[in-house]
C-alpha positions, 0 to 999 in steps of 0.5 A: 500500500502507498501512501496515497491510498493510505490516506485515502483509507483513512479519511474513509474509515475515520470520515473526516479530510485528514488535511484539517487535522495536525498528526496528534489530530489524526493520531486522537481520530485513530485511537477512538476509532479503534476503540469504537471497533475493538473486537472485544466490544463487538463481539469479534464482529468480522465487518469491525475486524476487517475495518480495523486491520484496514485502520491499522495498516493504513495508519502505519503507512501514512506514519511512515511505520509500515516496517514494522506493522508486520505480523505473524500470519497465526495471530488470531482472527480475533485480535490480528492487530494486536502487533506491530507498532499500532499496540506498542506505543499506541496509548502511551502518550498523556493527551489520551484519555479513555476514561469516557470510553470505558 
């Protein structure tokens, strides 16, 4: 995937024209999506699990962190975002407060 069609992705899954947004703008648009998307809140809902593969390959292109969004073809179907650089150090930063999410 290039960057073009990343971009693309993302102002599709997140709804919004992502050149109105600075980086911790979109990086915010990302993190409650994929909350809102989370298997474990939908049940593994296949449409939620596909959305959110798509959300975290194009989020790592666009970044520039496509190198290590790699994943082992056995992760489970539940969870096939769950390594790479999306879940390493996706909510580590302190602008992010989940607190309304839970």
């Amino acid at each position: 995937m290039d960057t073009i069609t990343a971009k693309r992705n993302l102002m599709k899954l997140l709804c919004v024209n992502l050149d109105n947004y600075s980086e911790s703008g979109i990086r915010k648009l990302v993190k409650k999506r994929y909350l809102q998307w989370h298997p474990i809140k939908n049940n593994g809902c296949k449409d939620y699990v596909e959305n959110l593969q798509l959300l975290k390959e194009s989020y790592d292109v666009f970044t520039g962190k496509e190198e290590c969004s790699q994943h082992s073809d056995t992760s489970s179907t539940s969870a096939p975002f769950d390594s790479g650089c999306f879940s390493d150090d996706f909510f580590d930063d302190d602008e992010w407060d989940d607190s309304a999410y839970n």
